[in-house]
C-alpha positions as CSV (number, residue, x, y, z in Angstrom):
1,X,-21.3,-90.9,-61.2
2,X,-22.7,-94.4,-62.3
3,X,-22.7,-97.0,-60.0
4,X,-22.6,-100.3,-61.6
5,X,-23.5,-102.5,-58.6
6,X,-26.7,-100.7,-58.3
7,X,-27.6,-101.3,-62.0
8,X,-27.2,-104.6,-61.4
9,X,-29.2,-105.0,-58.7
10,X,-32.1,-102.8,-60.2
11,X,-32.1,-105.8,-63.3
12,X,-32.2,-108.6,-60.7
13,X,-28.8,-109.7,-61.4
14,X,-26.7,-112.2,-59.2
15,X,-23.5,-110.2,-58.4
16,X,-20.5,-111.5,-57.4
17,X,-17.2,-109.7,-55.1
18,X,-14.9,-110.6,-53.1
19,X,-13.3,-109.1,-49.4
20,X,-9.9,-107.6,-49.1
21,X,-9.0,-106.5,-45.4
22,X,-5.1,-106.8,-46.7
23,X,-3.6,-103.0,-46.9
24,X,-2.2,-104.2,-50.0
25,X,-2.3,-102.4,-53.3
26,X,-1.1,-105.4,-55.1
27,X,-3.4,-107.5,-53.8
28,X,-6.6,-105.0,-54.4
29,X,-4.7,-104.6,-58.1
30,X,-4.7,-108.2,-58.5
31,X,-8.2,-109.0,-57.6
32,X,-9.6,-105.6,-59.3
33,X,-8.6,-107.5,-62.8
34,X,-10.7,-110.0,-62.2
35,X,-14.0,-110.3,-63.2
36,X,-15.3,-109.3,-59.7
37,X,-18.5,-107.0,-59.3
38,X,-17.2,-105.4,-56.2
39,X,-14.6,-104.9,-53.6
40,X,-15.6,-104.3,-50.3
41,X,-12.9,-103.1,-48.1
42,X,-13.4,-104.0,-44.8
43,X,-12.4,-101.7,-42.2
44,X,-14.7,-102.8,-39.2
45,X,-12.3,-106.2,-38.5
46,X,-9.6,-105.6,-40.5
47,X,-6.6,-103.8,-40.1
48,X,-7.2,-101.0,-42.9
49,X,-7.8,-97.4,-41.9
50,X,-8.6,-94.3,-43.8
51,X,-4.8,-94.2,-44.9
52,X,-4.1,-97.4,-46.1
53,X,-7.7,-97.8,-47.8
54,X,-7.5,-93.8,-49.9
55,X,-4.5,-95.9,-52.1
56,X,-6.4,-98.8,-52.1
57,X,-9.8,-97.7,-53.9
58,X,-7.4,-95.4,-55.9
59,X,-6.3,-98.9,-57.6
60,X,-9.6,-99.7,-58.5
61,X,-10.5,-97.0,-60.4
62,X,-10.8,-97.4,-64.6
63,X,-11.8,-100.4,-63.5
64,X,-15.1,-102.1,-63.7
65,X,-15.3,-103.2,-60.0
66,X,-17.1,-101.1,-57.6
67,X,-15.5,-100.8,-54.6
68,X,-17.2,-100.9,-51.7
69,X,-16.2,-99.8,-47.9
70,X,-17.5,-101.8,-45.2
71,X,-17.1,-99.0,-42.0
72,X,-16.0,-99.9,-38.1
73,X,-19.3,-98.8,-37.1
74,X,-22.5,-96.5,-37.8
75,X,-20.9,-92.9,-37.4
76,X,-20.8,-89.9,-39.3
77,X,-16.9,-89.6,-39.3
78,X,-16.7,-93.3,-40.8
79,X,-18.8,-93.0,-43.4
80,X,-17.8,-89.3,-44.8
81,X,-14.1,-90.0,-45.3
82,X,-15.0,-93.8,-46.6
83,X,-17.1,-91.3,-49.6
84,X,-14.6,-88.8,-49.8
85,X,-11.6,-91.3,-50.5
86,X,-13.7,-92.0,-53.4
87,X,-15.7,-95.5,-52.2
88,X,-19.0,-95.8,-53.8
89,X,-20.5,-97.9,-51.6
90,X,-20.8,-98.4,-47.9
91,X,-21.6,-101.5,-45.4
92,X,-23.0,-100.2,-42.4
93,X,-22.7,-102.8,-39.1
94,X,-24.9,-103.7,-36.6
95,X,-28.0,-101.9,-37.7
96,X,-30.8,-102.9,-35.8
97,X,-33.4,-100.7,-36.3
98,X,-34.7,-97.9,-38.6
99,X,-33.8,-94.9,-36.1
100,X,-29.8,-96.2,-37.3
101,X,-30.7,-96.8,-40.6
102,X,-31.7,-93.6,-41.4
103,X,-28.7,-92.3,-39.5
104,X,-26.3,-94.2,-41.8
105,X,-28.1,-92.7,-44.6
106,X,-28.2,-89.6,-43.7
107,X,-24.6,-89.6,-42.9
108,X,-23.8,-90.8,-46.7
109,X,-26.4,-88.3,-48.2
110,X,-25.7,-84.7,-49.7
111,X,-28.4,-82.3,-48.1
112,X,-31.2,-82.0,-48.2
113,X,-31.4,-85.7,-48.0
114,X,-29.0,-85.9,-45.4
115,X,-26.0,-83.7,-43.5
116,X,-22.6,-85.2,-45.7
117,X,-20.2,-82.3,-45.7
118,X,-19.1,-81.3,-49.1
119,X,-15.4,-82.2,-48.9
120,X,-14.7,-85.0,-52.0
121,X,-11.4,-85.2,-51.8
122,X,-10.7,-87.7,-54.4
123,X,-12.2,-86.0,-56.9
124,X,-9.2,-83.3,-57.2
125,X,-7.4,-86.2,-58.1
126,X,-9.3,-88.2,-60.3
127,X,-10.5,-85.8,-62.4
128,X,-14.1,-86.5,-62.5
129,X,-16.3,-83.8,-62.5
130,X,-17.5,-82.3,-59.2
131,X,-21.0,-80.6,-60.3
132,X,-21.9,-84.0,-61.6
133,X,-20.8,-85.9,-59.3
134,X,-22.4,-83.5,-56.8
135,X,-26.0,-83.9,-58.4
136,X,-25.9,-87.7,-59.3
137,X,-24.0,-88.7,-55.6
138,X,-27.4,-89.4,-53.2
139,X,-29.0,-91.3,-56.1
140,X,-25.6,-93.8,-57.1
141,X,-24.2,-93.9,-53.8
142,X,-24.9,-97.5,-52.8
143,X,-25.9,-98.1,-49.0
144,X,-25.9,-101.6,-47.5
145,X,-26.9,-102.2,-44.0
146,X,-25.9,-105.4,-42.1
147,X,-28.8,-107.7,-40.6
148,X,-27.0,-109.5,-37.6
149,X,-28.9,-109.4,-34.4
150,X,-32.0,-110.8,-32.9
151,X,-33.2,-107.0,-33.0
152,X,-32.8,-106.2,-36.5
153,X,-34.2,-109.2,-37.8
154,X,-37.1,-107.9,-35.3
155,X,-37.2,-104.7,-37.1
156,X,-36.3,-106.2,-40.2
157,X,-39.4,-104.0,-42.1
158,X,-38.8,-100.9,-40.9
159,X,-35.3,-101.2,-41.7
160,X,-35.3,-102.2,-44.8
161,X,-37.8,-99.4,-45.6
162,X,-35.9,-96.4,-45.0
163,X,-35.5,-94.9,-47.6
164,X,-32.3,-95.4,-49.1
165,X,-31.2,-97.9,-47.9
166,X,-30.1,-100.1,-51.1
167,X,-29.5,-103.6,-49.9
168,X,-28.9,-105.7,-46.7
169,X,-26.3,-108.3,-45.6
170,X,-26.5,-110.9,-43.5
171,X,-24.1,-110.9,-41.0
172,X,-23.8,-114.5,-40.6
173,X,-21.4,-115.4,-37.6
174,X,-22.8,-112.4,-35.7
175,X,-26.5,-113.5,-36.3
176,X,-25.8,-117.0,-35.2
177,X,-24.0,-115.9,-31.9
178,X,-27.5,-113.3,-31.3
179,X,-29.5,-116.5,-31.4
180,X,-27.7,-118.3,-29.3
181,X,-25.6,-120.6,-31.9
182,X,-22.1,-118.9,-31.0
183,X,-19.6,-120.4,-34.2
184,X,-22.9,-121.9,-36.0
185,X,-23.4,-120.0,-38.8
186,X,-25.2,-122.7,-40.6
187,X,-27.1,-124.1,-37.4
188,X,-31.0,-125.3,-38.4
189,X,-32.2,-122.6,-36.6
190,X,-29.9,-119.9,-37.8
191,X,-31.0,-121.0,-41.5
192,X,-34.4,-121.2,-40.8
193,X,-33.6,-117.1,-39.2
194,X,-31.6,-116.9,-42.8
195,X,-34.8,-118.1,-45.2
196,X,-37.0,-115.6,-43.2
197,X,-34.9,-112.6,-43.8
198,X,-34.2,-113.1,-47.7
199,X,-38.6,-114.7,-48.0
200,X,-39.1,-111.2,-46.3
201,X,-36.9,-109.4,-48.6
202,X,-37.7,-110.4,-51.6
203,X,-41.6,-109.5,-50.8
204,X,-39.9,-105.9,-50.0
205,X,-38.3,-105.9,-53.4
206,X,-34.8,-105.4,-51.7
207,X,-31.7,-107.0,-52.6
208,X,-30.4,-109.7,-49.9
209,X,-26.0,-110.3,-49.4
210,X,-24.3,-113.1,-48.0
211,X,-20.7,-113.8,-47.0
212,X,-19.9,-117.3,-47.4
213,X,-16.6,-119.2,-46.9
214,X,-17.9,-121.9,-48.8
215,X,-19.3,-122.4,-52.3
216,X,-22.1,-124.8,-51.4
217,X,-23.4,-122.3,-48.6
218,X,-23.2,-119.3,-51.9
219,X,-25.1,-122.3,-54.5
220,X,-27.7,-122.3,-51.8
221,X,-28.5,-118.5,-51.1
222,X,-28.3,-117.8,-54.6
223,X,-31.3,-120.1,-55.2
224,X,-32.7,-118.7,-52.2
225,X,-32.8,-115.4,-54.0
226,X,-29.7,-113.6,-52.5
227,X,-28.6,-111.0,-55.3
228,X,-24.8,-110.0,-53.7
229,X,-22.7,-113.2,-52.9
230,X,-19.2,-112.9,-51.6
231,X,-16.8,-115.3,-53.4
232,X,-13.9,-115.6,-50.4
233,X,-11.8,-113.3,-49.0
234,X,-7.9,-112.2,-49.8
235,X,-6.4,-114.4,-46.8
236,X,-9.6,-117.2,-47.4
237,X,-8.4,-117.8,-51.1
238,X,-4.6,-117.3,-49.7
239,X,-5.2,-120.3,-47.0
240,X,-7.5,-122.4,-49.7
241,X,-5.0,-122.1,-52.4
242,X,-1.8,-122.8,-50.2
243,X,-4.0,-125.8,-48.3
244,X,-5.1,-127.8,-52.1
245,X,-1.1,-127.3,-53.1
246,X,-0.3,-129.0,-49.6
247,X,-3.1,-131.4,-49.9
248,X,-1.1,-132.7,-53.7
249,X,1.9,-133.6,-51.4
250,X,0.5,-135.1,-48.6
251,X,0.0,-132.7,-46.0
């Protein structure tokens, strides 16, 4: 197993995805064609569950898009079918201190790094092979924690310390409402909040994300030093595309 993303990452490149929360194989087809980094798949406010999304990441694979699974929430269960449906990647939510981030490692980690049962079921299908994949999984498996609280950004250190944990995302809306900015993702303060946490990062040497629904706010984290910058989304670039064609008409 090779992760791309992490490669990436390790050489300081700016890398770019997109989020599908669509149970749609033509959709995740679609978008896997492009020249997308990742996928993530989110399952924590979205509709998909571990049925819809085992077809979904199937689409993606001969492809060079990583695709990503962002979980409902920090628990073993998540995080183990999420790997075993063949994601190579997870977003863990609402991570606010290192006590859960070395949970949500642990959960995604072969022993003796961790307690991940030994159950890859999509490798009987793919036909990859399963001693490799078994020795290269803890390194290549990509971790991401979500950084969306007054207490993680409190923690922020020892969180993005554990050891392996791979990257952080800001949580944007969530971090906002913590602080008291409820539907102020950009607010002064929150930004000031935002420029803390990637300053703080980058002295940590660990990669910063950021979900944006807007290209200035992604032109402005990626010269803040934010490494994984999320493009739109499958019903944001629906709405945007179907809004502009409106727009030519007059409404």
């Amino acid at each position: 197993m090779k992760n791309r993303l992490k490669e990436k990452l390790r050489n300081d490149e700016v890398t770019y995805g997109v989020s599908v929360g669509t149970p749609c194989t033509d959709i995740v087809e679609l978008v896997a064609n492009l020249p997308f980094d990742w996928i993530w798949f989110d399952a924590e406010h979205g509709p998909t569950n571990t049925e819809m999304l085992h077809p979904m990441i199937q689409t993606t694979r001969g492809r060079d898009v990583t695709p990503l699974v962002r979980v409902p929430w920090n628990d073993m269960v998540h995080i183990k079918k999420a790997l075993d449906i063949g994601a190579e990647g997870l977003i863990i939510p609402w991570v606010n201190n290192r006590e859960q981030a070395e949970y949500a490692v642990r959960a995604a980690k072969y022993p003796p790094m961790g307690i991940r049962g030994m159950g890859a079921r999509f490798l009987n299908i793919s036909g990859q092979d399963l001693a490799e994949y078994l020795r290269t999984a803890n390194e290549e498996t990509f971790i991401m924690v979500q950084i969306e609280t007054v207490e993680a950004v409190e923690n922020l250190d020892e969180i993005l310390t554990t050891p392996g944990v791979d990257a952080f995302l800001v949580g944007p809306n969530d971090l906002a409402a913590s602080h008291g900015y409820v539907g102020e993702p950009v607010h002064p303060e929150v930004e000031k909040v935002v420029e803390g946490i990637i300053n703080r990062a980058k002295e940590l040497g660990v990669p910063g994300g950021y979900a944006s629904t807007t290209m200035d706010i992604n032109r402005k984290r990626i010269a803040e030093g934010f490494q994984w910058i999320t493009l739109g989304s499958d019903m944001g670039f629906l709405a945007q595309a179907a809004q502009a064609a409106l727009a030519e008409v007059g409404r």
